[in-house]
ROFI-168398 format. One line per 4 residues: number of its first residue (from 0); for each residue x, y, z of N, C-alpha, C. Coordinates in nm, 3 decimals. Atoms other than C-alpha are relative to their C-alpha. Example, Ala and Ser with C-alpha at 12.3 -4.5 7.8 and 13.67 -1.06 7.14 Angstrom:
0) 0.089:-0.119:0.000:1.230:-0.450:0.780:0.090:0.120:0.000 ~ -0.082:-0.119:-0.006:1.367:-0.106:0.714:-0.077:0.109:0.073
***
This chain:
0) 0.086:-0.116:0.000:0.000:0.000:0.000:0.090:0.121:0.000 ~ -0.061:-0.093:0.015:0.143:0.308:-0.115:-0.006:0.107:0.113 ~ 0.037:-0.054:-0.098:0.207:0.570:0.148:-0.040:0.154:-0.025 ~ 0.072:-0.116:0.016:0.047:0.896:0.209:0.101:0.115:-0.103
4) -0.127:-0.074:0.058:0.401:1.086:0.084:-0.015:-0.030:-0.179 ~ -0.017:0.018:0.147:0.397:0.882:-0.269:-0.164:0.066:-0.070 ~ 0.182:-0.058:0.079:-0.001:0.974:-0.335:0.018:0.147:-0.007 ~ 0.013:-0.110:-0.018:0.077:1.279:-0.275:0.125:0.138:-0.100
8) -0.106:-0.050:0.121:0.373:1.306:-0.494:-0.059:-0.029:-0.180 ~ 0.047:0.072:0.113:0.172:1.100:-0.747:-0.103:0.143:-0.070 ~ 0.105:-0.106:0.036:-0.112:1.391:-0.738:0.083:0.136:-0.061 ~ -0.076:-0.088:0.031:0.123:1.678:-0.775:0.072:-0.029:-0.156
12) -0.026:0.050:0.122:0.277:1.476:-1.079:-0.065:0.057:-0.108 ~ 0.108:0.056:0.124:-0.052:1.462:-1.264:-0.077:0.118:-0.046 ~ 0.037:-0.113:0.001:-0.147:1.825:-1.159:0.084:0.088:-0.126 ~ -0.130:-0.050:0.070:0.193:1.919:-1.345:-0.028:-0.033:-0.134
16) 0.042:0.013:0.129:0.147:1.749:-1.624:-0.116:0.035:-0.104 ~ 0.124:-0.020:0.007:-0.217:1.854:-1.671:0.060:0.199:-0.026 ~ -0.100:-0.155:0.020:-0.010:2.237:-1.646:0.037:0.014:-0.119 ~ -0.060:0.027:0.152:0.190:2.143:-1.940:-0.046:-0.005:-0.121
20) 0.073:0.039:0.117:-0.064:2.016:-2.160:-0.105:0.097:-0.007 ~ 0.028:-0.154:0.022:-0.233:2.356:-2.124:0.067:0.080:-0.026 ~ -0.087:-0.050:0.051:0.089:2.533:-2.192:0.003:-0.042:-0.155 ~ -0.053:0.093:0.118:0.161:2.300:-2.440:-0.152:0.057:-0.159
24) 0.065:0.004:0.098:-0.193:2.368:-2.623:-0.053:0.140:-0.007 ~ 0.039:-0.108:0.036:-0.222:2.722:-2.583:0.126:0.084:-0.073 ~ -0.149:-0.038:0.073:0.138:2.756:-2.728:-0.034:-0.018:-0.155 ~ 0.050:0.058:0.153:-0.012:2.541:-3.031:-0.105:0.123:-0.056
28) 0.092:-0.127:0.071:-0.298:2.795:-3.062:0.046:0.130:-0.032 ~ -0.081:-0.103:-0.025:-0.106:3.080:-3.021:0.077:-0.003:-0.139 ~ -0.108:-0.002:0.134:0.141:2.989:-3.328:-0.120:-0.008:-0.120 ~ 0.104:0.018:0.091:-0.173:2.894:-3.541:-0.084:0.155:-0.017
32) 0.052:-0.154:0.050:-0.336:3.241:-3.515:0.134:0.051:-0.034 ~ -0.135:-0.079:0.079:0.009:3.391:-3.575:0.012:-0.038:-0.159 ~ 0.009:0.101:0.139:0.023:3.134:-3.895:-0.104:0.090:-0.083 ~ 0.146:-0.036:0.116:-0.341:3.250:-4.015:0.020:0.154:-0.012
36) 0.010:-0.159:0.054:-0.255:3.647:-3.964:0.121:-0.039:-0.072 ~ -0.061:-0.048:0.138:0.030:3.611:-4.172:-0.020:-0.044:-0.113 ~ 0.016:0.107:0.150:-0.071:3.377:-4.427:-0.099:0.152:-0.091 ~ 0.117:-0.065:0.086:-0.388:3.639:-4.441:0.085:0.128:-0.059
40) -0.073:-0.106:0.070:-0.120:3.951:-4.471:0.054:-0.005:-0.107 ~ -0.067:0.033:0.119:0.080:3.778:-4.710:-0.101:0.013:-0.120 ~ 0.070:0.019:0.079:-0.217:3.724:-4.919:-0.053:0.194:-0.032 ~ 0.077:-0.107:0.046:-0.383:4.088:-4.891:0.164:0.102:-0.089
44) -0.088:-0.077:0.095:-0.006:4.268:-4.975:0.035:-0.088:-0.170 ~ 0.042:0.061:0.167:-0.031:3.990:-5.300:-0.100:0.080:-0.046 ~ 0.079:-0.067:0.113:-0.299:4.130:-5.417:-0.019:0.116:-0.015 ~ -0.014:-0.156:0.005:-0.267:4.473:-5.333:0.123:0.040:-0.093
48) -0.127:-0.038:0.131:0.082:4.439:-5.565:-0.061:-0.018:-0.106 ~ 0.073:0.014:0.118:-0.118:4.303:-5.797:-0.128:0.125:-0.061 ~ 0.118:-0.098:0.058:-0.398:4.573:-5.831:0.083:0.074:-0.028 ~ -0.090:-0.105:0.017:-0.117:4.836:-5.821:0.065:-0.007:-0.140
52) -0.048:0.007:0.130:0.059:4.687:-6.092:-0.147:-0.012:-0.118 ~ 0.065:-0.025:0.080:-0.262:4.668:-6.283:-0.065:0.169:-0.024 ~ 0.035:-0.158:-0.015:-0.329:5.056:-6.183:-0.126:-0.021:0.061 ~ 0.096:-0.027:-0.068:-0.619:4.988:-5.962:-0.014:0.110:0.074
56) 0.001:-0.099:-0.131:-0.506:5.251:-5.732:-0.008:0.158:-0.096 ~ -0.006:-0.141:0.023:-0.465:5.536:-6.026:-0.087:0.055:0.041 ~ 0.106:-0.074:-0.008:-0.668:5.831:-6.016:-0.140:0.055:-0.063 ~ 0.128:0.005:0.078:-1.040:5.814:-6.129:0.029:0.138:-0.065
60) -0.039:-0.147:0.027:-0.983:6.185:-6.178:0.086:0.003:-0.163 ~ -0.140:-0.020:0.131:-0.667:6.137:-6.411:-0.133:-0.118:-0.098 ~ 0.046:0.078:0.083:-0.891:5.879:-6.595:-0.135:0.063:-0.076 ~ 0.080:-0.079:0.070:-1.205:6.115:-6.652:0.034:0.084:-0.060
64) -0.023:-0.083:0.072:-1.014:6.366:-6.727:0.012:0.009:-0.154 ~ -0.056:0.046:0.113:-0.862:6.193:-7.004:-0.113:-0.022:-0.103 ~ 0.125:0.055:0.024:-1.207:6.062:-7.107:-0.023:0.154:-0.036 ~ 0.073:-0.135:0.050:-1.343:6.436:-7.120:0.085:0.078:-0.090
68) -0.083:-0.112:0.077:-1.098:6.612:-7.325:-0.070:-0.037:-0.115 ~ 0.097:-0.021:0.094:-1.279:6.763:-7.615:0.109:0.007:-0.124 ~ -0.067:-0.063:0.097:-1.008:6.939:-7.773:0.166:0.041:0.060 ~ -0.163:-0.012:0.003:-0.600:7.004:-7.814:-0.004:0.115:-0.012
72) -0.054:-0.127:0.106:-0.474:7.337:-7.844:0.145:0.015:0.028 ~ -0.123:-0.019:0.000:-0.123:7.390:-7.956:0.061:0.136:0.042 ~ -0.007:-0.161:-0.057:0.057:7.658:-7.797:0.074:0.048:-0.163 ~ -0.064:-0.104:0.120:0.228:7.946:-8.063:0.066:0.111:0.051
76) -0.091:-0.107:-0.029:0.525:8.125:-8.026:0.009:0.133:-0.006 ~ 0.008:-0.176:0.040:0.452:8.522:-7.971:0.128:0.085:-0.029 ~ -0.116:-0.014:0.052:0.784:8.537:-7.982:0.093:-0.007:-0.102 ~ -0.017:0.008:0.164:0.845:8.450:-8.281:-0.053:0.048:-0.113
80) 0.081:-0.051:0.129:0.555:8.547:-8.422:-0.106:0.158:0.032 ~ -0.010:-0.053:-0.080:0.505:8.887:-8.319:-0.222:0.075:0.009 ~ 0.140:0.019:0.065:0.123:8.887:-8.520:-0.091:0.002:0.084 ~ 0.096:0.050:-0.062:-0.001:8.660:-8.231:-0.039:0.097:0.130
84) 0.074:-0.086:-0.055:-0.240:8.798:-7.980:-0.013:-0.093:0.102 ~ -0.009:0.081:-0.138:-0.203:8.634:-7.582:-0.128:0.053:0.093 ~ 0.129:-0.017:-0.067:-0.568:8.624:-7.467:-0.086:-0.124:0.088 ~ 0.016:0.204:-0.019:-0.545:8.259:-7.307:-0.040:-0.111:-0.069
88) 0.005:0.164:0.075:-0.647:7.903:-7.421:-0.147:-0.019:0.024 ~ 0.160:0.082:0.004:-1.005:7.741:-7.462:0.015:-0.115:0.136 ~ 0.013:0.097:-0.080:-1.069:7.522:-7.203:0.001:-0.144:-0.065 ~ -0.011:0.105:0.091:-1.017:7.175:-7.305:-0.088:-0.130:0.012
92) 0.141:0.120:-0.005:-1.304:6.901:-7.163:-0.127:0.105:0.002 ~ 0.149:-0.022:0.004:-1.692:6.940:-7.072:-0.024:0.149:-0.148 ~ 0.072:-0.071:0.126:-1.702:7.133:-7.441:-0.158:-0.052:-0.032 ~ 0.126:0.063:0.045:-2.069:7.135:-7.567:0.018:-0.086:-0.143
96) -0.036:-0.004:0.123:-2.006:6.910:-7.885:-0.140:-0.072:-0.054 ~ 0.101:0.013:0.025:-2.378:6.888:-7.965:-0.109:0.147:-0.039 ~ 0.076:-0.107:0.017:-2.615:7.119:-8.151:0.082:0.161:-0.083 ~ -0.073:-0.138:0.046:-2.499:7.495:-8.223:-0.004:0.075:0.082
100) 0.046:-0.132:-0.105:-2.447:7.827:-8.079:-0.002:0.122:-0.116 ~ 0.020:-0.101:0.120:-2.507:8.151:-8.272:0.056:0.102:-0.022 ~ -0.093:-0.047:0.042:-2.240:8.360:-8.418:-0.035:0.152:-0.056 ~ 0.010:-0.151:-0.002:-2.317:8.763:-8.444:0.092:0.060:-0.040
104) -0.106:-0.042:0.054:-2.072:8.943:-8.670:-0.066:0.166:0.013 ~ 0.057:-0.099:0.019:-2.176:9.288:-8.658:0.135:0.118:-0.027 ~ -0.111:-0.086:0.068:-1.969:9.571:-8.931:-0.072:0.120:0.016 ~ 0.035:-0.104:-0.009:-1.975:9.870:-9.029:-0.075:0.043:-0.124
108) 0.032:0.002:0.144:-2.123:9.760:-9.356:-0.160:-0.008:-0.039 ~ 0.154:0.003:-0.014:-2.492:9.724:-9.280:-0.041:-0.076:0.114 ~ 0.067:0.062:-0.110:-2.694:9.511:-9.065:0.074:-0.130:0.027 ~ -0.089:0.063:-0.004:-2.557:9.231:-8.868:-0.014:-0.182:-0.080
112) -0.055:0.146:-0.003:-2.423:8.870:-8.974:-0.046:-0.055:0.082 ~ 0.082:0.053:-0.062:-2.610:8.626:-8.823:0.056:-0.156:-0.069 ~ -0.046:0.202:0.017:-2.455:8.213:-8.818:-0.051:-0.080:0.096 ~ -0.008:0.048:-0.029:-2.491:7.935:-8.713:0.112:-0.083:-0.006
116) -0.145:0.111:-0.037:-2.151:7.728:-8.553:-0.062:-0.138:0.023 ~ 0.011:0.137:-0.008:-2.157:7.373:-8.565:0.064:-0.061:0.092 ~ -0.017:0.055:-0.093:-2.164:7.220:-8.219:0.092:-0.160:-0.028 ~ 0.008:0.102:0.035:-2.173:6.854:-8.339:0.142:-0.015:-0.114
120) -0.119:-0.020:0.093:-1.924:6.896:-8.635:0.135:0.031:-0.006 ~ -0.128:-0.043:-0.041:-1.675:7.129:-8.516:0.012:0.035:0.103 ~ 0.007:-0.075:-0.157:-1.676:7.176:-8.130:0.099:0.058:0.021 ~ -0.118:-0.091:-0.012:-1.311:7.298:-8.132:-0.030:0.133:-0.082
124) 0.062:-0.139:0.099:-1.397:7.567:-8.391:-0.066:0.078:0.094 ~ 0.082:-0.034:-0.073:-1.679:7.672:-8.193:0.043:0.052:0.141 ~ -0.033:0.040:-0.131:-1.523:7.637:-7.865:0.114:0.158:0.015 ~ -0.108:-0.101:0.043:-1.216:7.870:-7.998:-0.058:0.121:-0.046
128) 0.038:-0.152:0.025:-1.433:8.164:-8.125:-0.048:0.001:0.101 ~ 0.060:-0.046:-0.129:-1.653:8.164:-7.835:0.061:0.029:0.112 ~ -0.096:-0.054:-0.098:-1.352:8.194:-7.626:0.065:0.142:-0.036 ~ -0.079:-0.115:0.015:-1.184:8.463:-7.812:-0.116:0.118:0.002
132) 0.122:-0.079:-0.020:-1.519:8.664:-7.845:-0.032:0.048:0.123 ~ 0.061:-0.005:-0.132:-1.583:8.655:-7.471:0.132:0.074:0.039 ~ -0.112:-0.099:-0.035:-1.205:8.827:-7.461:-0.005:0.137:-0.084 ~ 0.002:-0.108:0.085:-1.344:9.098:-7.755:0.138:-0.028:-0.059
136) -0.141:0.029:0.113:-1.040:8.945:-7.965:-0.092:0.037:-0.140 ~ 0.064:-0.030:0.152:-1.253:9.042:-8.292:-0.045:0.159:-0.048 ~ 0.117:-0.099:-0.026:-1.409:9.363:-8.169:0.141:0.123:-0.057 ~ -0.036:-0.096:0.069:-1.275:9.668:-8.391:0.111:-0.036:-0.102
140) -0.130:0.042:0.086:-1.058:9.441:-8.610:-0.041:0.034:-0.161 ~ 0.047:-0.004:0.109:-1.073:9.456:-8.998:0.002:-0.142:-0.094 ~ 0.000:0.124:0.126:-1.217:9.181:-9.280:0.132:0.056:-0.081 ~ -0.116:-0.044:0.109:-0.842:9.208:-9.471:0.005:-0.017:-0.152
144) 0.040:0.035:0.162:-0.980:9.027:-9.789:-0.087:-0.024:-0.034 ~ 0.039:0.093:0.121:-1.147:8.957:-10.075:0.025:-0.036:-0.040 ~ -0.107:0.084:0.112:-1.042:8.664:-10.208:-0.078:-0.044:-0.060 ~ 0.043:-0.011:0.176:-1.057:8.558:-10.583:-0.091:-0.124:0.042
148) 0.043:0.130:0.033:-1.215:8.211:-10.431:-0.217:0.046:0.007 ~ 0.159:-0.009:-0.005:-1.554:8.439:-10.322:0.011:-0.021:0.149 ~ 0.037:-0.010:-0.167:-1.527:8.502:-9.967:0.059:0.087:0.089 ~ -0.023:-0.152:-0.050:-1.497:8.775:-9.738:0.124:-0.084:0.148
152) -0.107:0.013:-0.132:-1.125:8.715:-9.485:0.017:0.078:0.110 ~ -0.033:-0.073:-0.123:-1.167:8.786:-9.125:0.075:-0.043:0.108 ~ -0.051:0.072:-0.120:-1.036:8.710:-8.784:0.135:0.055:0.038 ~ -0.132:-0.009:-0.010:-0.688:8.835:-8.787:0.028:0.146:0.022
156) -0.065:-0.138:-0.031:-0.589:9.158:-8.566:0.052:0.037:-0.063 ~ -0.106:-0.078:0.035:-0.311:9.252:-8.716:0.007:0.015:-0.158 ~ 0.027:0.009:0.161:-0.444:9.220:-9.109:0.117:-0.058:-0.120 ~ -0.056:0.050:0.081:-0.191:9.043:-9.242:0.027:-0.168:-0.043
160) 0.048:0.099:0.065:-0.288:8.721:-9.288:0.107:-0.120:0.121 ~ -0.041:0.051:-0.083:-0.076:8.602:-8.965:0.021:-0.020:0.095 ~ 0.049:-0.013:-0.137:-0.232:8.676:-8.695:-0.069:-0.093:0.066 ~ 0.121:0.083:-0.086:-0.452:8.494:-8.422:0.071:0.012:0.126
164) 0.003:0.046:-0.171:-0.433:8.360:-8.080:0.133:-0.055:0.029 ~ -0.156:0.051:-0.017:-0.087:8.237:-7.906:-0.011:-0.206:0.038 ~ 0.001:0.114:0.040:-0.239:7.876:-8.011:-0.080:-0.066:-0.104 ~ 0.118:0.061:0.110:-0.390:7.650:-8.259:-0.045:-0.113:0.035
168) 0.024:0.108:-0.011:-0.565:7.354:-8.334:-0.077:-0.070:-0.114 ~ 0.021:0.099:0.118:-0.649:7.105:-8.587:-0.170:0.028:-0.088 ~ 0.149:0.035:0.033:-0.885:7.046:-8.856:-0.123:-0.080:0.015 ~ 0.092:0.143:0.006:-1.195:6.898:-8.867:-0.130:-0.014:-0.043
172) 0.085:0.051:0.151:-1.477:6.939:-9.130:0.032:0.028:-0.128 ~ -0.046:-0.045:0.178:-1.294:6.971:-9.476:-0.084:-0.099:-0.085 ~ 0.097:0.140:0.083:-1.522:6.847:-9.731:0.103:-0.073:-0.073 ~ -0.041:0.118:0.072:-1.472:6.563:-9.923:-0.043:0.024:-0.132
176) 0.094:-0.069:0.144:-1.467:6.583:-10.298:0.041:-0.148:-0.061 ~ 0.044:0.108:0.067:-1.645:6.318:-10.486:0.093:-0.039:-0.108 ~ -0.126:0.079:0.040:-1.410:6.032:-10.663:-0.009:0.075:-0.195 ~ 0.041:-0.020:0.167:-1.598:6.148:-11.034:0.005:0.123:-0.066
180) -0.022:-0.126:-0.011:-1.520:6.511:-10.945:0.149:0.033:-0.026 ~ -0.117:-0.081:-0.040:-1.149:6.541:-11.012:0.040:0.156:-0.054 ~ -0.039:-0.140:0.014:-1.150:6.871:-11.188:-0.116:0.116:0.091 ~ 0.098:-0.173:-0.060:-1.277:7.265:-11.059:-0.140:-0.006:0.004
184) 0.106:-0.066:0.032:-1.574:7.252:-11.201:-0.084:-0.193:0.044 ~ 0.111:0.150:-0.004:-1.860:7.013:-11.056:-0.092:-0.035:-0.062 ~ 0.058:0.090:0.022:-2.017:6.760:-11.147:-0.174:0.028:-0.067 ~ 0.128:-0.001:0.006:-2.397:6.761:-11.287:-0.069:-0.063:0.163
188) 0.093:0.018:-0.073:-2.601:6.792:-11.028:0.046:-0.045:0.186 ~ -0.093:0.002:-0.097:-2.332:6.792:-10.767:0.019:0.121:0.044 ~ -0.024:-0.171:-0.095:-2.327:7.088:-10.481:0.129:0.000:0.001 ~ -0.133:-0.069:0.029:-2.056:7.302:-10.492:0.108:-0.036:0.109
192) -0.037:-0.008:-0.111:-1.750:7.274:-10.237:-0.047:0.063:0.185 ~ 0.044:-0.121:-0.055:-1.851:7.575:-10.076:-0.074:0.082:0.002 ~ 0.085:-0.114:0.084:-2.179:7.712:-10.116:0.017:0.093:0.102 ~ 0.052:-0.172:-0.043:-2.285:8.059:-10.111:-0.047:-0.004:0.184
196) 0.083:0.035:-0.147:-2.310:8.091:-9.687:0.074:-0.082:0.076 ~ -0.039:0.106:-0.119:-2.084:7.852:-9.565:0.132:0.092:0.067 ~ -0.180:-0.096:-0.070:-1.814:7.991:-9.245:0.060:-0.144:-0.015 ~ -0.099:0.099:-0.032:-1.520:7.837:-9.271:0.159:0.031:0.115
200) -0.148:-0.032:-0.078:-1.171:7.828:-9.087:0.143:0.039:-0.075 ~ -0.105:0.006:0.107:-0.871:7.943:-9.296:0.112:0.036:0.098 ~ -0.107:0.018:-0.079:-0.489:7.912:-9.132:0.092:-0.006:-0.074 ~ -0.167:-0.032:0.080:-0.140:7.968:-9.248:0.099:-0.029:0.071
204) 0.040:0.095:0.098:-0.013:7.690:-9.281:-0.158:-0.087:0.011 ~ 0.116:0.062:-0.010:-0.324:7.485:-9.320:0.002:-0.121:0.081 ~ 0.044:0.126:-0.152:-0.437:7.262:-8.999:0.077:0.069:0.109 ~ -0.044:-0.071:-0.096:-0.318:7.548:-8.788:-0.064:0.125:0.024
208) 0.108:-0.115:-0.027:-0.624:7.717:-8.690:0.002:0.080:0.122 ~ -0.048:-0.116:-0.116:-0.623:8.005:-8.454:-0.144:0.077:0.000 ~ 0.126:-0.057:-0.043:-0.892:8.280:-8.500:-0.048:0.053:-0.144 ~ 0.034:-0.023:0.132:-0.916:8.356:-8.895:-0.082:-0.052:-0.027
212) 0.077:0.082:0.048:-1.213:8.269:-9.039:-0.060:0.066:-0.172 ~ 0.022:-0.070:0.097:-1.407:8.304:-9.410:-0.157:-0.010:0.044 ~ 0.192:-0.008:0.069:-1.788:8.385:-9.546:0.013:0.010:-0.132 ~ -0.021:0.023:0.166:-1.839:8.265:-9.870:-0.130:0.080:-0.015
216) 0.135:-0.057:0.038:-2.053:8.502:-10.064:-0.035:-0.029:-0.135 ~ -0.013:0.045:0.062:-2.049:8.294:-10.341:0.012:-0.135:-0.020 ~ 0.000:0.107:0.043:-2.063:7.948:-10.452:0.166:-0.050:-0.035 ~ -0.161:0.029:0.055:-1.682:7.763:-10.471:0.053:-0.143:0.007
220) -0.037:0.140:0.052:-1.551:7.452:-10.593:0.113:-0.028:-0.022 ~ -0.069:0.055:0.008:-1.286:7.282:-10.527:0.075:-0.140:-0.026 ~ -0.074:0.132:0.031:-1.053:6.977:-10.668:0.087:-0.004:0.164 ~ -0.102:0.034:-0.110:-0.817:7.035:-10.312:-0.105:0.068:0.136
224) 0.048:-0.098:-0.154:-1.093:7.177:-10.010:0.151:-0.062:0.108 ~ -0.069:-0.020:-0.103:-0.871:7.289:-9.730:-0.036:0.074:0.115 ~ 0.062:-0.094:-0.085:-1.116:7.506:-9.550:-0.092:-0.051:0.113 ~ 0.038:0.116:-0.073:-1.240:7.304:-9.249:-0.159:0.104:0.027
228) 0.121:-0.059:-0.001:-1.640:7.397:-9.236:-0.049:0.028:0.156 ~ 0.073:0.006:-0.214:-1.791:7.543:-8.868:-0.127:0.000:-0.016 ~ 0.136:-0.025:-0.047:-2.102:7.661:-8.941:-0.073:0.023:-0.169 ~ 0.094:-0.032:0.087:-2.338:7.836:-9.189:-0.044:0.162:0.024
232) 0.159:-0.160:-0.064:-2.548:8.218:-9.223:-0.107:-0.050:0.010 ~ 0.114:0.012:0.044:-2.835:8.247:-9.148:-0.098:0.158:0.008 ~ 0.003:-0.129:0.009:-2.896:8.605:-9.155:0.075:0.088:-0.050 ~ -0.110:-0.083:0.084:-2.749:8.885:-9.373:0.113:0.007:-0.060
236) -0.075:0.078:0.071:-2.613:8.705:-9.619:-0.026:0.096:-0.138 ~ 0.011:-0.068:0.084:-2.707:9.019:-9.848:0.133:0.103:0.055 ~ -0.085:-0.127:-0.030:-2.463:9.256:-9.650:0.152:-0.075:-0.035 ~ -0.145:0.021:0.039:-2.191:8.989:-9.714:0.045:0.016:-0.152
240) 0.035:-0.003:0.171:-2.262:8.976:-10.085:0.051:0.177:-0.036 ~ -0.053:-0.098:0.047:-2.231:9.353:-10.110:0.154:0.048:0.088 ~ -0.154:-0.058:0.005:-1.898:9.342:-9.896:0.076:-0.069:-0.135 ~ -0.081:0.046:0.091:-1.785:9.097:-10.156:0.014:0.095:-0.104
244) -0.025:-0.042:0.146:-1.848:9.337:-10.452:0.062:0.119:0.014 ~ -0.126:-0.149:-0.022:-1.597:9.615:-10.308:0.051:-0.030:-0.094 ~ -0.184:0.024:0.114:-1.346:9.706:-10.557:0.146:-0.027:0.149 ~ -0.135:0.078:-0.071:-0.985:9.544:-10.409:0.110:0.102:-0.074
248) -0.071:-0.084:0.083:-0.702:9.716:-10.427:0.179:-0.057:0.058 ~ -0.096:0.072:0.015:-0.332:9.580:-10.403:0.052:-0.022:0.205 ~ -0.021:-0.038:-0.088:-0.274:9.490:-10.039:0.135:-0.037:0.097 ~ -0.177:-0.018:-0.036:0.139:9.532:-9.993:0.025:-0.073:-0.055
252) -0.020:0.106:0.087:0.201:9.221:-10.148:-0.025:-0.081:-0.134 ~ 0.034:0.019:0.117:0.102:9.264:-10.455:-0.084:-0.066:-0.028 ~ 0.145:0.058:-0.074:-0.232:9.066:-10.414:-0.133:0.110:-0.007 ~ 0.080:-0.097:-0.041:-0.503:9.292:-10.507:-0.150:-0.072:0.049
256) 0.086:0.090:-0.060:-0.748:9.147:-10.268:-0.065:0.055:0.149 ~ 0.022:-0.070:-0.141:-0.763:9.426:-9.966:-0.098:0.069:-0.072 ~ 0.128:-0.057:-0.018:-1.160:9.606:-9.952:0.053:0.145:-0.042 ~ -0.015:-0.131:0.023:-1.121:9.945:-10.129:-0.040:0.114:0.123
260) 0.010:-0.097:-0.096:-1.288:10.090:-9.838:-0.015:-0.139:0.148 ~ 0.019:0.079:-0.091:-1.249:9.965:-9.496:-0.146:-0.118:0.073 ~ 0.114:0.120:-0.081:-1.420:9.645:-9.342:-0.021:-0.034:0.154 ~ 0.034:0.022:-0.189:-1.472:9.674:-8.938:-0.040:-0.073:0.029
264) 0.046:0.029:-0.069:-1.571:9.435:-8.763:-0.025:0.065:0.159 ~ 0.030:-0.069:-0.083:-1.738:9.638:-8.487:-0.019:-0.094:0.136 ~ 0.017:0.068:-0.118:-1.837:9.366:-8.229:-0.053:-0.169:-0.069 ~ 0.078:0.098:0.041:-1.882:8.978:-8.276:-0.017:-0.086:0.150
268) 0.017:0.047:-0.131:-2.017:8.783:-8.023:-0.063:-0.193:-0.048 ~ 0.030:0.131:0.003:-2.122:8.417:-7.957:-0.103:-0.050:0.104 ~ 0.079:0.016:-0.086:-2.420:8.276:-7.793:-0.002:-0.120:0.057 ~ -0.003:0.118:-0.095:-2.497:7.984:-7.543:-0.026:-0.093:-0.091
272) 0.007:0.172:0.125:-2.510:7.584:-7.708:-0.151:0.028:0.019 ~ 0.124:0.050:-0.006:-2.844:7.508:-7.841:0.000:-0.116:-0.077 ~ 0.044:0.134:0.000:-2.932:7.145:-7.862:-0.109:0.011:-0.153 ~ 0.103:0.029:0.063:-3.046:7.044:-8.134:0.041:-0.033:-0.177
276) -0.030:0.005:0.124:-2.988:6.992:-8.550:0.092:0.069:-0.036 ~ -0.105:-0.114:0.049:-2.653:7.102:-8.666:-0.009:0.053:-0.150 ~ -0.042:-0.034:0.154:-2.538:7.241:-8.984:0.018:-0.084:-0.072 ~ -0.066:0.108:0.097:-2.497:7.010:-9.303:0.144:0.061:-0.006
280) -0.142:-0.034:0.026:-2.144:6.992:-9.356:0.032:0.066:-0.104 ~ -0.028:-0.076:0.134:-2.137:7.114:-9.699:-0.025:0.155:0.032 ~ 0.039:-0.140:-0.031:-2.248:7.454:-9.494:-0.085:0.071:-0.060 ~ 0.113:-0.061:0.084:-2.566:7.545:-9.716:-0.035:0.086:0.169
284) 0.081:-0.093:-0.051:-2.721:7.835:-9.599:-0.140:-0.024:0.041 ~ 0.144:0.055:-0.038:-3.049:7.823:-9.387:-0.079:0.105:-0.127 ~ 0.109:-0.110:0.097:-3.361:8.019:-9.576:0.012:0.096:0.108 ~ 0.052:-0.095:-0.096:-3.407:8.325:-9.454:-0.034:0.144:-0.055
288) 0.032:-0.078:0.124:-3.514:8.653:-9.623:0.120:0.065:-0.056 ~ -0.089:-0.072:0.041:-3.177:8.818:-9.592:0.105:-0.073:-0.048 ~ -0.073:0.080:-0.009:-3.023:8.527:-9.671:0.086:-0.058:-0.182 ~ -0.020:-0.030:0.184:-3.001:8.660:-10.062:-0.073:-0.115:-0.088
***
């Protein structure tokens, strides 16, 4: 019979070991959550390298932006070119490029000019007069030509055919001339390049538009269009007709193509987008009574 001393060593034993095997299994648990948070860290910085390298993290911002840009404008050296006129830049997203806005030329030649700009067609065009207008970049300048093609040359402060804004920007409605059309003269039953009424954009060199623009007061046909189309008249399309029939008289460059008597533009202005049917591209003139 064991004595009271060994039972008592026996109990203490069993207590001990019973110690241990609670050490023992909260040691085990203990390393196992350690195990599962890093396994889980390991896993979230994986895939967080991974979104990064796919650009999950760029900036929505940088990505709409990109998405909204309407229009480019190139800057232009005033320094170089001493012509240009520094009245800032067009804004370059949320452009309206739907519908029209309405284009107010008003001379000193009769009643005013009255267009329509082509939202839908040419929103840079559009975008670029309505900016320079809202700086009075037009306001007391002069139409510098009549040219031989039938259209009255405005836009350009400084009247020499190399003026504008201290940027440009690209074309983008030049008509298209039909495959059966290759010479001047069109086609049966084929509209002209350029009818009577259409604004266009003209630039020097060409696809380096700034703030020059034409009014055809005349019908014009071309084998090479280069004149990217904005809009249309639709009002006093008789007062352009009689600027066209000024006598011209040589203007420095031997070019007789400058308005015998001056051409003012007194004030042009530009009105808010309206939604809705643009201009045909070919730039036909709307009806209208003054619309010759």
């Amino acid at each position: 019979m064991a004595s009271s001393r060994d039972r008592q060593r026996k109990l203490a034993r069993e207590k001990l070991d019973r110690q241990l095997a609670r050490r023992a299994a909260a040691t085990r648990r203990r390393r196992q959550i350690q195990a599962g948070v890093g396994a889980a860290l390991i896993l979230v910085l994986v895939v967080a390298g991974s979104a990064w390298a796919l650009g999950a993290f760029d900036s929505d911002s940088k990505q709409n932006t990109a998405a909204e840009e309407t229009c480019l404008w190139t800057p232009q050296d005033a320094t170089a070119n001493t012509n240009l006129k520094d009245v800032g830049t067009p804004a370059t997203k949320d452009l309206p490029t739907d519908g029209t806005r309405a284009m107010t030329v008003t001379t000193n030649q009769g009643a005013p000019i009255t267009a329509e700009l082509s939202l839908t067609n040419s929103p840079c065009a559009a975008a670029s007069i309505a900016h320079l207008a809202s700086r009075s970049f037009y306001d007391n300048t002069k139409c510098h030509e009549i040219t031989t093609e039938g259209a009255l040359h405005c836009g350009d402060p400084s009247g020499t055919g190399l003026g504008g804004p201290t940027y440009s920007f690209y074309d983008e409605e030049v008509p298209t001339v039909p495959s059966a059309s290759p010479s001047a003269s069109p086609a049966p039953g084929q509209p002209p390049t350029y009818p009577k009424g259409t604004v266009a954009m003209v630039s020097n060199p060409p696809g380096s538009n700034g703030s020059q623009f034409l009014i055809f007061f005349k019908d014009f046909t071309t084998a090479d269009p280069k004149y990217p189309v904005i809009g249309r008249v639709t009002g006093g399309l008789d007062v352009v007709e009689k600027i066209g029939a000024l006598p011209t008289v040589d203007n420095g460059t031997g070019a007789k193509v400058k308005p015998s008597t001056d051409v003012t533009i007194q004030s042009l202005t530009v009105g808010e987008p309206v939604t809705g049917a643009a201009p045909s591209a070919s730039g036909a003139p709307a009806s209208s009574p003054s619309a010759g």
